[in-house]
C-alpha positions as CSV (number, residue, x, y, z in Angstrom):
1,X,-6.7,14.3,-15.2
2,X,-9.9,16.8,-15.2
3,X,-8.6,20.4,-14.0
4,X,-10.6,20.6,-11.0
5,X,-9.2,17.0,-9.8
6,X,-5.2,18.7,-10.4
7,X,-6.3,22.0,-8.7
8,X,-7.7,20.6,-5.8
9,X,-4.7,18.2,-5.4
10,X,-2.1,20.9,-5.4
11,X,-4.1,22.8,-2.8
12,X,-4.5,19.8,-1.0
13,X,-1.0,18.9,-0.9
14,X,0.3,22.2,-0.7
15,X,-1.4,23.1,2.5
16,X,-0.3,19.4,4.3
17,X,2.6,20.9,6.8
18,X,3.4,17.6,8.3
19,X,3.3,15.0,5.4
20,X,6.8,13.6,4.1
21,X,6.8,11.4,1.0
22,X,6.0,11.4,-2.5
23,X,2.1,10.8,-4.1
24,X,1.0,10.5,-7.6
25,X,-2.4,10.4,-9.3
26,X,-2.8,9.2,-12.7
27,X,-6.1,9.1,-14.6
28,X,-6.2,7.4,-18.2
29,X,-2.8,8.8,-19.6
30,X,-2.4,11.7,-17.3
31,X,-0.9,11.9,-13.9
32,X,0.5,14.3,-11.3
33,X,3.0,14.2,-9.0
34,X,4.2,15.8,-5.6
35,X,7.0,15.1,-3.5
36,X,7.5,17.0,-0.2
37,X,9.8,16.3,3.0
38,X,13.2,15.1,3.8
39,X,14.1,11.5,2.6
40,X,17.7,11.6,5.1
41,X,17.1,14.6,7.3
42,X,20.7,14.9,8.5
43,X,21.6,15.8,4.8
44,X,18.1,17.4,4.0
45,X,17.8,15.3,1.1
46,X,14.8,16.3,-0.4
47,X,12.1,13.4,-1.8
48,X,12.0,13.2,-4.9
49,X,9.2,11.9,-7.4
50,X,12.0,8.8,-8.3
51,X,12.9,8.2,-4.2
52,X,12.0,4.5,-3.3
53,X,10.0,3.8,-0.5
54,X,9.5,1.1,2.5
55,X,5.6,0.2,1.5
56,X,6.0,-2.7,4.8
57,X,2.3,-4.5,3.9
58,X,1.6,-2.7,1.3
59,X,3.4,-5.6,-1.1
60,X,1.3,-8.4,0.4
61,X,0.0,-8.0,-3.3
62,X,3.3,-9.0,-4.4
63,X,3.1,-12.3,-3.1
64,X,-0.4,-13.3,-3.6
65,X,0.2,-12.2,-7.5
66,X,3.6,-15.0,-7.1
67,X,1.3,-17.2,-5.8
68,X,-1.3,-16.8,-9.2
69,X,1.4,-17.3,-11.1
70,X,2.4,-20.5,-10.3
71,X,-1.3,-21.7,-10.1
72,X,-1.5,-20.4,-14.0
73,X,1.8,-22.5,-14.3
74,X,0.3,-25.4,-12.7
75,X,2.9,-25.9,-10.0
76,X,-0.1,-25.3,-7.0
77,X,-3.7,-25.1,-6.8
78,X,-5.0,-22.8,-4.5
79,X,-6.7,-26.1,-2.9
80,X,-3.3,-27.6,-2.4
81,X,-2.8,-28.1,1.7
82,X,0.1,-26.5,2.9
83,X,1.0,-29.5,4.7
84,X,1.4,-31.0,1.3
85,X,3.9,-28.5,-0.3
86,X,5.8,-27.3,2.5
87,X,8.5,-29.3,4.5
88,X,8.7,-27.7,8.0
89,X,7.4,-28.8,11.8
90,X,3.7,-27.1,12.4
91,X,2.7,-29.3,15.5
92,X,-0.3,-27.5,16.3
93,X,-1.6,-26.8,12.4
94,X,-4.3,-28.3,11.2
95,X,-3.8,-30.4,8.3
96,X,-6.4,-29.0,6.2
97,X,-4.8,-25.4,5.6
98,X,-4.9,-24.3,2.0
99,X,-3.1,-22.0,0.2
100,X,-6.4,-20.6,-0.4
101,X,-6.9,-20.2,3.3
102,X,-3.8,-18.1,3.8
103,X,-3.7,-15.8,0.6
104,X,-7.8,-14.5,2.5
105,X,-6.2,-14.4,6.3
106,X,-9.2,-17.4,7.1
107,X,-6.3,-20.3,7.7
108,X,-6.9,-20.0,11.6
109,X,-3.3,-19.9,12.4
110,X,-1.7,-18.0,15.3
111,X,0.1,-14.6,13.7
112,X,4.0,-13.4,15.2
113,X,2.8,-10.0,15.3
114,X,-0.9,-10.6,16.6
115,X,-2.5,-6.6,16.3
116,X,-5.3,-8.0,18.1
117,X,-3.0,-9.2,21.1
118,X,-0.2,-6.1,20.2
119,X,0.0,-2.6,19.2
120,X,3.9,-1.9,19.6
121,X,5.2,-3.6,16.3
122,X,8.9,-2.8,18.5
123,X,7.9,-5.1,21.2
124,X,8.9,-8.0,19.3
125,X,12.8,-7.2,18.5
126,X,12.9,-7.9,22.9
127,X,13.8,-11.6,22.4
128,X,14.5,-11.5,18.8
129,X,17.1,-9.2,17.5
130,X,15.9,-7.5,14.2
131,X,19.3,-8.4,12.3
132,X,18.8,-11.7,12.4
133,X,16.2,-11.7,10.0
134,X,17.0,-11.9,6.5
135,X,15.5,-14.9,5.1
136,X,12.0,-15.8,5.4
137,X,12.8,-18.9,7.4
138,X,14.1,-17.0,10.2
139,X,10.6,-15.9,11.1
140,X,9.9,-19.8,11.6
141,X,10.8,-19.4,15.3
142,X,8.1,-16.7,16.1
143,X,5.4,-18.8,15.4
144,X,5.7,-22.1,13.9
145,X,5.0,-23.7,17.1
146,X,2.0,-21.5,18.7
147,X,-1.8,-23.1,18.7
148,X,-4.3,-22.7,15.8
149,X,-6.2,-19.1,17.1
150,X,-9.3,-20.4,15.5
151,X,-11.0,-23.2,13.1
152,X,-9.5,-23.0,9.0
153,X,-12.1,-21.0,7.3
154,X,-14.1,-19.7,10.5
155,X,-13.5,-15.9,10.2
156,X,-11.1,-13.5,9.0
157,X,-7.8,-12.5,10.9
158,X,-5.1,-10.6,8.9
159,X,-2.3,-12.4,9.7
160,X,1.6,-12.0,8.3
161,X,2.3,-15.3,9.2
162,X,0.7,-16.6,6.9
163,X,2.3,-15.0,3.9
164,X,5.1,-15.8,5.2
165,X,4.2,-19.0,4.7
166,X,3.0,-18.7,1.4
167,X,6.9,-17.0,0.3
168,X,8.2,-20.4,1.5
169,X,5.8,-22.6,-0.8
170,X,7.1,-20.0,-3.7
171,X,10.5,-20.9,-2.6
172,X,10.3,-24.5,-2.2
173,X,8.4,-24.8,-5.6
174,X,10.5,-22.5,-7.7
175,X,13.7,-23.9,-5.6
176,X,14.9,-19.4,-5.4
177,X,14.3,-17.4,-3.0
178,X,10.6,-15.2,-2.6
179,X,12.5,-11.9,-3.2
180,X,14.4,-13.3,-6.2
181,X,11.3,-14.9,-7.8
182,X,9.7,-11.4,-7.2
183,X,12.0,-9.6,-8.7
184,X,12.8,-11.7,-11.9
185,X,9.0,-12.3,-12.5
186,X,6.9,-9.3,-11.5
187,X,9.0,-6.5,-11.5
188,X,11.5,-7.3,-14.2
189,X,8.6,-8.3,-16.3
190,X,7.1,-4.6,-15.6
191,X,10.6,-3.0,-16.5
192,X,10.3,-1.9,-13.0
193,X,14.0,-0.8,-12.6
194,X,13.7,0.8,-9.3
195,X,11.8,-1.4,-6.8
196,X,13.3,-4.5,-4.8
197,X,13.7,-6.4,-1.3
198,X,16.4,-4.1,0.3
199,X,18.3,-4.2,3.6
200,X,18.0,-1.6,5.9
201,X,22.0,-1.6,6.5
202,X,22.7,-1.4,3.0
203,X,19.9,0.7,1.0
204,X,20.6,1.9,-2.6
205,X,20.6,5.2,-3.5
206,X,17.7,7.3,-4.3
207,X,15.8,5.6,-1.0
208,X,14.2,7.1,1.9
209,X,14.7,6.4,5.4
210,X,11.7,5.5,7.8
211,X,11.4,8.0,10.5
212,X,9.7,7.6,13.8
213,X,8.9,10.8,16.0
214,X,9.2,10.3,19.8
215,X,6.9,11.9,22.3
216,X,9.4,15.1,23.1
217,X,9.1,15.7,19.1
218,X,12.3,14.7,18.6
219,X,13.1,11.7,16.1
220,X,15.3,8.9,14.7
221,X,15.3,6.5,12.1
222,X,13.3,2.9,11.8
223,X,16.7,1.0,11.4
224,X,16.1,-0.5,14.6
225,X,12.3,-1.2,14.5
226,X,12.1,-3.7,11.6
227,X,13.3,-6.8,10.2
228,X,16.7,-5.7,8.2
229,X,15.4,-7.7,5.0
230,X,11.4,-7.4,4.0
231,X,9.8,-10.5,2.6
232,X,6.5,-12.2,1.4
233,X,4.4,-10.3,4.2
234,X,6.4,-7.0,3.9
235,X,9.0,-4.9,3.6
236,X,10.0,-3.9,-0.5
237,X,10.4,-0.8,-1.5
238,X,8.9,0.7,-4.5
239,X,8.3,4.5,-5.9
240,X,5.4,5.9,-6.6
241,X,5.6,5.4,-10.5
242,X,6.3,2.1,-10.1
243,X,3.3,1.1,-8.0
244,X,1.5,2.8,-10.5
245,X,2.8,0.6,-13.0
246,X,2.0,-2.7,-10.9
247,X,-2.0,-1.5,-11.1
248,X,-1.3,-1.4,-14.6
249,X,0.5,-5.0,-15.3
250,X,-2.2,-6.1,-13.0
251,X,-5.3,-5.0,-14.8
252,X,-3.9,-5.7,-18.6
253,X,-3.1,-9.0,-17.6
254,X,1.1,-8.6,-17.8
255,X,1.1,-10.8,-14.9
256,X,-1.6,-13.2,-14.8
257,X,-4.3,-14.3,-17.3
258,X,-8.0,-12.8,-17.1
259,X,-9.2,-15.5,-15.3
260,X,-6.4,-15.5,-12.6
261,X,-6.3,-11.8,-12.5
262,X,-10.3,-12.3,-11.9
263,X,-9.4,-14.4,-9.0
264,X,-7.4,-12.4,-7.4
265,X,-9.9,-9.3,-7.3
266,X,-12.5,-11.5,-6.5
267,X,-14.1,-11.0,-2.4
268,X,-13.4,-13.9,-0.9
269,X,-13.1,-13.2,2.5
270,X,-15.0,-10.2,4.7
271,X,-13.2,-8.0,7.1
272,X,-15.6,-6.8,9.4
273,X,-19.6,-7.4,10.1
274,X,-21.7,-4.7,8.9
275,X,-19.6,-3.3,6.4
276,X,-18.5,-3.5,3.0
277,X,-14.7,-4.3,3.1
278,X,-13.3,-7.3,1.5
279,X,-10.5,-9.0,1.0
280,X,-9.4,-10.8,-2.3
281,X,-5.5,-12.7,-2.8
282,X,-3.7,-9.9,-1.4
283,X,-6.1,-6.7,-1.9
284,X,-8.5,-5.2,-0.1
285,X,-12.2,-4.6,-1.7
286,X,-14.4,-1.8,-1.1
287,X,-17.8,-2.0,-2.0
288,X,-20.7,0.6,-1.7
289,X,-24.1,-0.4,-2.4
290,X,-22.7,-3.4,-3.5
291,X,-20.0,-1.8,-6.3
292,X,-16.8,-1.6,-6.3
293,X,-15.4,1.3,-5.5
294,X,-11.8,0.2,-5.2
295,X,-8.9,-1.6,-5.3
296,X,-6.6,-1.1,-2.8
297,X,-3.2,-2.1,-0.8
298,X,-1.6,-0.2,2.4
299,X,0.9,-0.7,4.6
300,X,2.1,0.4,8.1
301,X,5.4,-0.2,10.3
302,X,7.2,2.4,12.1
303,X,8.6,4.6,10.4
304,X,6.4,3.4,7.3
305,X,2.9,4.9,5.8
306,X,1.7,3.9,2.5
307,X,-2.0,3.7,1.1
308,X,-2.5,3.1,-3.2
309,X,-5.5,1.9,-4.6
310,X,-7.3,2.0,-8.1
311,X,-10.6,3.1,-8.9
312,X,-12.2,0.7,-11.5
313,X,-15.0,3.3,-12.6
314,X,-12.7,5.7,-13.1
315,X,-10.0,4.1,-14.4
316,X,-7.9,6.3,-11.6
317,X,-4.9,5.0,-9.6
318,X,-3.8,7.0,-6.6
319,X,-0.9,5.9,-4.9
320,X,0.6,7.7,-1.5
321,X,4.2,6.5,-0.2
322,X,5.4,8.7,3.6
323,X,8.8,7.9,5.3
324,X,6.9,8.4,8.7
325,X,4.8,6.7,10.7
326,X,1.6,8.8,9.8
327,X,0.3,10.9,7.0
328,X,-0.6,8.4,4.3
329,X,-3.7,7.6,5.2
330,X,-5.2,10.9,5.6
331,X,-3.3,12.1,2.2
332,X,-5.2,9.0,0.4
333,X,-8.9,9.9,2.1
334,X,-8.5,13.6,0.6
335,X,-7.6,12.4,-3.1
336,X,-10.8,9.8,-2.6
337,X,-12.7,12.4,-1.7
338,X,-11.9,14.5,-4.7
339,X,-12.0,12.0,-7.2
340,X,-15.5,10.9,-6.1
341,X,-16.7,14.2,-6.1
342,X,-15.5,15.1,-9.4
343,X,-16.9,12.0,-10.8
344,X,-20.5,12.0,-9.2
């Protein structure tokens, strides 16, 4: 890491009063860390550089790189219709959904948590109590029986249905469950001791809670606002280092071949008209000019902020884990801003 890059990031983080989490930034063989906040504020546990954190979205990545892996093992193509490799009742789906369709959000299905209908991610624990969800077939009810929102392939619409639906085609074709085929075949393989599928009720140590602040400034903990178990559309917990070292498996092919690794970074779908935001399996794309600038994954749920991305001309990976419901995004803009500076 160049000096002025490290000077400006302790200054940076340094004068942040509000943020609570743990970031890293690692360029070639060098990195620096910085952990601030409380990860349990009744103790005043501090964070730590090895605390795990709730990344909610943020391991989309996760699933699409499951996905890859059974495409490089033959077991799927990404042409292969859902209705062909997965054994529950859609009655409004249309037939010709592929598992290319859901990895780039274009399948046209209806989402269970819609942020173009919603806002309040709490809203939909009203009729369904959070603690029942532990497998990904519970979330079956919240939308396996709504309309198609749109025609396959028309547009667009980030929707965690539909990795949902793409954790129970790794479960059906493996015959484990999503979180153990996770586990045994991208985080094992990465020697990546500390990261996992955890339940809220029964975290490990070493892992920070989620904290949402109320209006009157007051605050309390996430336990209540998410599913109790995280899946294929959410919900592991990783630290910083270990993020770090999933940009790393990714991009020296530990996990998939060149040419599947290719595919997964490739833009397949765009986000929004105008701009130059992408989305490949499971990664967003930014482009400027028409080069890449980045790489990147994020993540939000109450209580949960997390932004990490890597930097391809710069062989840079920043990543930026908070235990609130704010402050990760901002941290990750500043750290842009610096490295692109330093490297004009």
């Amino acid at each position: 890491m160049t000096k002025n890059i490290e000077k400006d990031f302790k200054n940076t983080m340094t004068k942040d009063k509000t943020f609570s989490g743990s970031v890293i930034v690692k360029e070639y063989n060098k990195s620096h860390q910085y952990s601030k906040g409380y990860a349990h504020r009744s103790d005043k546990r501090e964070n730590q550089t090895n605390t795990r954190f709730g990344i909610a979205s943020g391991c989309k990545l996760f699933t699409a790189i499951a996905i890859c892996q059974l495409v490089q093992n033959k077991k799927l193509s990404f042409t292969t219709k859902l209705s062909d490799c997965l054994h529950f009742n859609f009655p409004h789906y249309d037939n010709e959904i592929t598992i290319h369709h859901l990895l780039t959000h274009t399948s046209g299905i209806a989402d269970y948590f819609d942020e173009e209908e919603m806002d309040d991610f709490e809203q939909l624990w009203v009729d369904t109590p959070m603690y029942h969800l532990r497998k990904l077939t519970d979330f079956l009810p919240l939308f396996q029986n709504k309309k198609m929102k749109g025609r396959v392939g028309e547009r667009f619409h980030y929707n965690n249905a539909g990795f949902i639906l793409l954790g129970l085609v790794v479960e059906q074709v493996t015959q484990i469950s999503f979180t153990e085929y996770v586990t045994e075949h991208i985080f094992k393989k990465l020697n990546m001791k500390d990261s996992g599928y955890f339940e809220l009720d029964a975290l490990p140590e070493n892992t920070a809670l989620g904290y949402i602040v109320n209006p009157d400034g007051t605050w309390r903990t996430n336990i209540y606002s998410l599913p109790v178990k995280g899946g294929a559309d959410g919900g592991a917990f990783v630290t910083t280092e270990d993020m770090v070292t999933i940009w790393e498996g990714l991009i020296q092919h530990k996990l998939l071949n060149e040419k599947l690794t290719q595919r997964l970074l490739t833009c397949h779908a765009k986000d929004k008209d105008g701009e130059e935001d992408y989305y490949g399996y499971g990664v967003w794309i930014k482009k400027h000019r028409g080069d890449i600038i980045k790489y990147h994954v994020m993540g939000y749920d109450p209580g949960v902020s997390f932004h990490s991305a890597f930097y391809p001309n710069y062989s840079v990976i920043t990543v930026v884990c908070s235990n609130q419901s704010e402050g990760a995004y901002d941290i990750a803009k500043k750290l842009e801003d610096l490295i692109l500076i330093e490297n004009e």
